[in-house]
C-alpha positions as CSV (number, residue, x, y, z in Angstrom):
1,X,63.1,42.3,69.8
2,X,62.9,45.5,67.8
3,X,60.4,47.0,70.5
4,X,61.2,51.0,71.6
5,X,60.1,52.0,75.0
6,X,56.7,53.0,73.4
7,X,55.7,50.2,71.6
8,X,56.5,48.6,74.8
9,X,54.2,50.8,77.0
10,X,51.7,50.6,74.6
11,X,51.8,46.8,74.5
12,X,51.9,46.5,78.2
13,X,48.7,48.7,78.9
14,X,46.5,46.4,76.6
15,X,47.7,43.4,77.8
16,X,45.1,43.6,80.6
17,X,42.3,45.8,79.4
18,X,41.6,44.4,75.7
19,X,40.2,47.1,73.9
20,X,41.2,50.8,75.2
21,X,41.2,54.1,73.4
22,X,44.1,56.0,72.2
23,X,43.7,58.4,75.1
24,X,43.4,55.9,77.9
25,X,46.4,53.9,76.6
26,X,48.3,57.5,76.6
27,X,47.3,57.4,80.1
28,X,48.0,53.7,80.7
29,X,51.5,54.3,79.4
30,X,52.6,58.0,80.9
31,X,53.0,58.9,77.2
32,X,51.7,62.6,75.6
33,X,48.4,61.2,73.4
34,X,50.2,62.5,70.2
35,X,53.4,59.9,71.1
36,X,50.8,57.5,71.6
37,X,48.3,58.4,68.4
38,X,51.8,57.8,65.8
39,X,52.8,55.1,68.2
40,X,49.5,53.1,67.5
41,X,49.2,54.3,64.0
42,X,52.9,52.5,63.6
43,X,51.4,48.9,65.0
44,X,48.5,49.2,63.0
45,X,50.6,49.1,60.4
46,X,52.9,46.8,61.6
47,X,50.0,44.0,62.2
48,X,50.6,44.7,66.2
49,X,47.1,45.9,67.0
50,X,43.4,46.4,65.2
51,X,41.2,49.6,65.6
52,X,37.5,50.3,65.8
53,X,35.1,53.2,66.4
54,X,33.6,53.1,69.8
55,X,30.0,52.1,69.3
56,X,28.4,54.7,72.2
57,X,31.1,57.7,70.8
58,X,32.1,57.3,67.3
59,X,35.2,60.2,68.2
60,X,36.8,57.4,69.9
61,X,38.9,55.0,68.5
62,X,39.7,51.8,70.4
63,X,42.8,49.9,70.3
64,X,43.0,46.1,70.7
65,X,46.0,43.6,70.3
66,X,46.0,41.1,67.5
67,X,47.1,38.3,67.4
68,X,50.8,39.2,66.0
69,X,51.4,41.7,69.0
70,X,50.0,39.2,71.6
71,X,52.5,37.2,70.9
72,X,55.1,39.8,71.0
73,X,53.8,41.0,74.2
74,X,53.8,37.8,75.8
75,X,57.6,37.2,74.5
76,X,58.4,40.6,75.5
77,X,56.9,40.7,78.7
78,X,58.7,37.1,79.1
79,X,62.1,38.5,78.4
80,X,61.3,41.9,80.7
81,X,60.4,39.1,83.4
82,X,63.6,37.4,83.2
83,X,65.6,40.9,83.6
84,X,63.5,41.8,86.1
85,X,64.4,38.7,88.4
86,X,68.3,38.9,87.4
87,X,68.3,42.7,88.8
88,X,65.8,42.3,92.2
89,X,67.3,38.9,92.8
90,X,68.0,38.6,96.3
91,X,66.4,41.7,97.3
92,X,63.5,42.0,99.8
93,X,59.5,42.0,98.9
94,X,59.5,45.2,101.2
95,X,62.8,46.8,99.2
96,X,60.8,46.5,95.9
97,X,57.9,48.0,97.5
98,X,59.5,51.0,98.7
99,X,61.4,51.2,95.5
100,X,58.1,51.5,93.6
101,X,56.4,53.6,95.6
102,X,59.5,55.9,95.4
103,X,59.7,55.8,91.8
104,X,55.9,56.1,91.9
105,X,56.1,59.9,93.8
106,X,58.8,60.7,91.3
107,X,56.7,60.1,88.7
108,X,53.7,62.3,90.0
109,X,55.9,65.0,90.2
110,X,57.7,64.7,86.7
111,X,54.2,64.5,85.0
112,X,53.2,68.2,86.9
113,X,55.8,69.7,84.5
């Protein structure tokens, strides 16, 4: 789908939030801010997503999806969904969950380094 693993994480976090700011989007995504500050400048360019100046903090820029990369999110997210239920097929709510929550420490710990 010509989507990298940042675009990706960057698509991902809007999806639910509709207009965030570069930083929390870096947050959103576990990406460094200046990954995520080319990343966006990229998909602006790109048609992916629109940009404005926070009204109550004009240092801010906010992020939103247009209409282009709402569409490639929802394929995306569609194709990620279908991988998703080819790999945990037959395996346990409970499994997943201690999976995540595994992978969930592991994460804390690689972001302290």
């Amino acid at each position: 789908m010509g989507i990298d693993i940042a675009r990706w994480r960057a698509l991902m976090s809007l999806y639910d939030d509709g207009y965030l700011s570069v930083s929390e989007i870096s947050e959103h995504s576990a990406q460094k801010l200046n990954t995520t500050t080319k990343v966006v400048q990229r998909m602006v360019k790109d048609g992916l997503v629109t940009t404005r100046v926070r009204s109550t903090d004009r240092r801010v820029t906010e992020v939103n999806l247009s209409e282009k990369g709402e569409n490639l999110r929802r394929e995306a997210f569609k194709e990620a969904q279908a991988i998703y239920n080819l790999v945990f097929d037959g395996q346990s709510e409970k499994d997943v969950e201690t999976l995540n929550a595994e992978l969930s420490r592991l994460h804390e710990r690689l972001k302290k380094l």
